[in-house]
C-alpha positions in Angstrom: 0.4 21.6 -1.7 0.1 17.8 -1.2 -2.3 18.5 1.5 -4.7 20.5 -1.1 -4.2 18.0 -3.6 -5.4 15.2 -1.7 -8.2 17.0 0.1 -9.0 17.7 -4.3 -8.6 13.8 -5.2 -10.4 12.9 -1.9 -13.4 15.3 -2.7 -15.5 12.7 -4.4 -15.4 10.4 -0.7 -15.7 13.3 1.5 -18.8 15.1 -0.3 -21.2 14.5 2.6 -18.4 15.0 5.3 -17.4 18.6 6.8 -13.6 19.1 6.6 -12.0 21.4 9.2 -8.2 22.0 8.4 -6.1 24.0 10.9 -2.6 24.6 8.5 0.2 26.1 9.5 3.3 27.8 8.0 6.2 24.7 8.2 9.3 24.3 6.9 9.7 22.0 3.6 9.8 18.3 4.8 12.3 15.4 3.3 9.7 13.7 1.3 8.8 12.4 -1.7 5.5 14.3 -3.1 4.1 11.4 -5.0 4.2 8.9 -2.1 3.4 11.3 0.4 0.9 12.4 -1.3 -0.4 8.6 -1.6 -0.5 8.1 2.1 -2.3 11.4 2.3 -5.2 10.5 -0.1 -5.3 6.8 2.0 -5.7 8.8 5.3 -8.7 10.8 3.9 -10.2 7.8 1.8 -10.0 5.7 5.6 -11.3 8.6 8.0 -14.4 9.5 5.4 -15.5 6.0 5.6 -15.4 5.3 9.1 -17.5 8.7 9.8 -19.7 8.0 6.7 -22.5 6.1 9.2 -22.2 8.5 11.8 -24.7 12.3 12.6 -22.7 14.9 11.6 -19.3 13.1 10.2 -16.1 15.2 10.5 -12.5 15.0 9.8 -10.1 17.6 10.8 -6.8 18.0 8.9 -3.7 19.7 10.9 -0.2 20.7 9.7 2.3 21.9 12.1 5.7 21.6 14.1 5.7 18.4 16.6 7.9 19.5 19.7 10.9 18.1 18.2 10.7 19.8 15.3 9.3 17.0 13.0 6.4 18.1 10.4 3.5 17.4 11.7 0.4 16.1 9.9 -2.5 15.0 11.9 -6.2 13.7 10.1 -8.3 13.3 12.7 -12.1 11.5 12.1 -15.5 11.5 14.3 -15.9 7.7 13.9 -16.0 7.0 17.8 -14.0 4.3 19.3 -14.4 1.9 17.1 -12.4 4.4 14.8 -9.3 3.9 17.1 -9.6 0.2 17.1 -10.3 -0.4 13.5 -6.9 2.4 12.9 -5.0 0.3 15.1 -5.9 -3.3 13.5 -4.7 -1.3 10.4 -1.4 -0.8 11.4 -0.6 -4.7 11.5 1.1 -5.8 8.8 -0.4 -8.3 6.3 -2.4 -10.8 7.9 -2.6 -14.6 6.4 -5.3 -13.7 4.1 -6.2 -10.0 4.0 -6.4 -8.7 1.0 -5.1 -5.3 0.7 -8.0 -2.5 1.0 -7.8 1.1 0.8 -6.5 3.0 4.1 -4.4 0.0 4.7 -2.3 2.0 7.3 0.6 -0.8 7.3 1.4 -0.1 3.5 1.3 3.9 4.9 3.6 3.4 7.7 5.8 1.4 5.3 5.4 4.4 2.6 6.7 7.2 5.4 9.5 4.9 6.9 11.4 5.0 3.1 11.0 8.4 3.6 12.1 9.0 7.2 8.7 9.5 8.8 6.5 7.5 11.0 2.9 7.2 11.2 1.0 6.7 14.6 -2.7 6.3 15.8 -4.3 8.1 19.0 -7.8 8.7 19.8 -10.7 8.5 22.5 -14.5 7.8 22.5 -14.8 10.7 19.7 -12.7 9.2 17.1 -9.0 8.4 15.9 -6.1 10.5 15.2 -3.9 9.7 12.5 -0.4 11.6 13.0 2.4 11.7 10.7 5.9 13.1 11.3 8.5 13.8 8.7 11.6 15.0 9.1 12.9 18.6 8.1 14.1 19.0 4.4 18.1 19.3 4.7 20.2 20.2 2.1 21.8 16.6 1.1 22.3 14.4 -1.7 19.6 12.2 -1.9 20.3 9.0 -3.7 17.5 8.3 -6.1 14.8 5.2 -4.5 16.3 1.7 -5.6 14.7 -0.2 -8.5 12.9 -3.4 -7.8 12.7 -6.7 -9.5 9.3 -7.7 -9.8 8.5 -10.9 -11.7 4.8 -11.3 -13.3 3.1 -14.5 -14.0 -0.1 -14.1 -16.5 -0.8 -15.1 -19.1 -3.6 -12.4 -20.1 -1.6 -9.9 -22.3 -3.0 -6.9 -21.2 -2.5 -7.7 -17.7 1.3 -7.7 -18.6 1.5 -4.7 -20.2 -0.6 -2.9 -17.3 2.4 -4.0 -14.9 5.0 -2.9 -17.4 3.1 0.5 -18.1 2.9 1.2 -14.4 6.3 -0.1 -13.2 8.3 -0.6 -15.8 9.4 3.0 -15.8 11.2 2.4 -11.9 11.8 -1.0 -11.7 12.8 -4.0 -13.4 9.8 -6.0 -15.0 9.8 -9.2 -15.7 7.2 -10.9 -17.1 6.2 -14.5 -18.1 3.1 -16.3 -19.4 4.0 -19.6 -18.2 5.4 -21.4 -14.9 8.7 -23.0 -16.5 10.7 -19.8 -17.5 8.9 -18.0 -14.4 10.6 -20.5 -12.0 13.9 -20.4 -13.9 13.9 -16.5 -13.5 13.0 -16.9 -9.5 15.7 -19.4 -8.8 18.4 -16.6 -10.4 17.0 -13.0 -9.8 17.2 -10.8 -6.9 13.7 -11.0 -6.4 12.1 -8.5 -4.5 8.0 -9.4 -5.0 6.2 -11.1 -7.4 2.7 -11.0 -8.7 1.5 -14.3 -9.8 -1.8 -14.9 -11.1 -3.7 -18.0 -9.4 -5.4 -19.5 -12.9 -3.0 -20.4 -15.6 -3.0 -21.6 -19.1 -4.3 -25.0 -19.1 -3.8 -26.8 -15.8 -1.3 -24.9 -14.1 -2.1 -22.8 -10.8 -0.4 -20.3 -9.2 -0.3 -21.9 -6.2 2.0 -25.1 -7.8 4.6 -22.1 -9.0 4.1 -21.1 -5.6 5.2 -24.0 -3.9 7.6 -25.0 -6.2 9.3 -21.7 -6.5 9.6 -21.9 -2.2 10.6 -25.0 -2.2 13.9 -24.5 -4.1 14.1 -20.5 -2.2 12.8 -20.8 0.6 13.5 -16.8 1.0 10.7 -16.3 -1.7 7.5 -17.1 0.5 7.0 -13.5 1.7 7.2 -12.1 -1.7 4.4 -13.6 -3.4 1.1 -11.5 -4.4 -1.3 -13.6 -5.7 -4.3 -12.2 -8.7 -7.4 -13.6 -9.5 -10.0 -12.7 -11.8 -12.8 -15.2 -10.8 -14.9 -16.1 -8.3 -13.1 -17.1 -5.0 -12.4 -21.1 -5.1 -10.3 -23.5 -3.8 -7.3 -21.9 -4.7 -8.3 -18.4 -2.5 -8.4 -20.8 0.2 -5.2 -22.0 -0.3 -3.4 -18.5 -0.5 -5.4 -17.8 2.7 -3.7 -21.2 4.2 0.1 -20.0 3.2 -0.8 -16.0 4.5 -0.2 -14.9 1.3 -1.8 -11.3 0.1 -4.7 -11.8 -2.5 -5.1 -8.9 -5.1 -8.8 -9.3 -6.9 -9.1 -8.1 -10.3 -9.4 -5.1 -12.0 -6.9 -3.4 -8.9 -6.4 0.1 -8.9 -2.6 1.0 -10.1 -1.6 2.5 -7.1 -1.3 -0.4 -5.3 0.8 -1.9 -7.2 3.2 1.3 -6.9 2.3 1.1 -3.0 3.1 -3.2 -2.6 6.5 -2.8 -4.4 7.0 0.4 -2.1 6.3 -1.8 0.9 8.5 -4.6 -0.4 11.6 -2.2 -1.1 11.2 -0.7 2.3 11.4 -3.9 4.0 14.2 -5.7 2.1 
């Protein structure tokens, strides 16, 4: 099922490529549908635009036991070797700078550990293979995923009630319009990311909160997404300096599901 409903949500990307799928009968796997379901639709979103320039682009979808027994899902794409290289670069985690794109296969591979899979690339002069392997669904108590602290800095209103519309329901929102009571709530709370947005009121900058907020916990570095809304300035450049993630506005919602994800699987 969350292979169909991907291929469905993919449709609109893969409308001028020819889909194979080989699927086989497998048991149920240990996963949860929404987020598996997420990687899925990344997969597809990646391999349809690395065949996209190519004669005759193809992706081929498999489902089926791995020789250990794992569930195995495999997307495969005709996008040559450079396919296999770019799949691979994927697979680092954050880079300073990179802002966060779709088919980012680090977020994936993040996505699957929570969930007890893995995610691997293989491929040859054709293309590259994407495989996935989850483990067998066991009958176990499964404690329910932990809620996140996320503190948001912006002071646009609707931008603050996006974040608590989309997260709010899992995880532990909180939100400020200015730097003071943000960095009051960072120096206490167990922070696991935070969104700031680079242009404040007046003549803060998100890259001040930043620095100050580091500077007092050290430990907070990693955690901070930065947002902009304008063109790229001085302050892009600085995030790029510090290797921080840059997020440009509008962003699509599931990223923001997907980058606290990634931050609760690493903490």
């Amino acid at each position: 099922q969350c292979i169909a409903r991907a291929l469905r949500l993919a449709a609109p990307e893969l409308r001028r490529v020819r889909v194979e799928q080989r699927l086989e009968a497998v048991p149920q796997a240990t996963a949860d549908e929404a987020r598996l379901g997420q990687v899925l639709l990344e997969l597809l979103a990646r391999a349809a635009s690395v065949t996209s320039q190519h004669d005759d682009p193809a992706v081929e979808v498999t489902l089926g036991l791995a020789p250990d027994g794992h569930i195995a899902v495999t997307v495969r794409d005709s996008g040559g070797a450079a396919s296999t290289q770019a799949a691979l670069s994927r697979l680092v985690p954050f880079a300073a700078g990179r802002s966060a794109h779709r088919g980012d296969l680090a977020l994936c591979h993040a996505l699957l550990q929570h969930m007890g899979g893995t995610l691997s690339v293989d491929g040859d002069e054709e293309g590259a293979t994407v495989v996935v392997l989850l483990p067998r669904h066991r009958e176990s108590h499964t404690p329910p995923p932990r809620r996140a602290t996320v503190v948001v800095l912006d002071d646009e209103p609707a931008i603050v009630r996006l974040f608590e519309r989309v997260l709010g329901p899992a995880h532990a929102v909180h939100a400020f319009a200015t730097p003071e009571p943000a960095l009051d709530a960072l120096g206490r709370l167990p922070v696991d990311i935070v969104f700031c947005d680079l242009r404040l009121a007046g003549d803060a900058s998100g890259i001040d909160v930043y620095r100050k907020a580091v500077e007092q916990r050290p430990a907070l570095a990693p955690c901070f997404v930065f947002m902009t809304g304008g063109a790229l300035d001085h302050r892009a450049l600085e995030v790029q300096r510090e290797g921080r993630l840059l997020l440009e506005k509008p962003f699509p919602v599931e990223r923001l599901r997907e980058l606290v994800a990634l931050a609760v699987a690493q903490a």
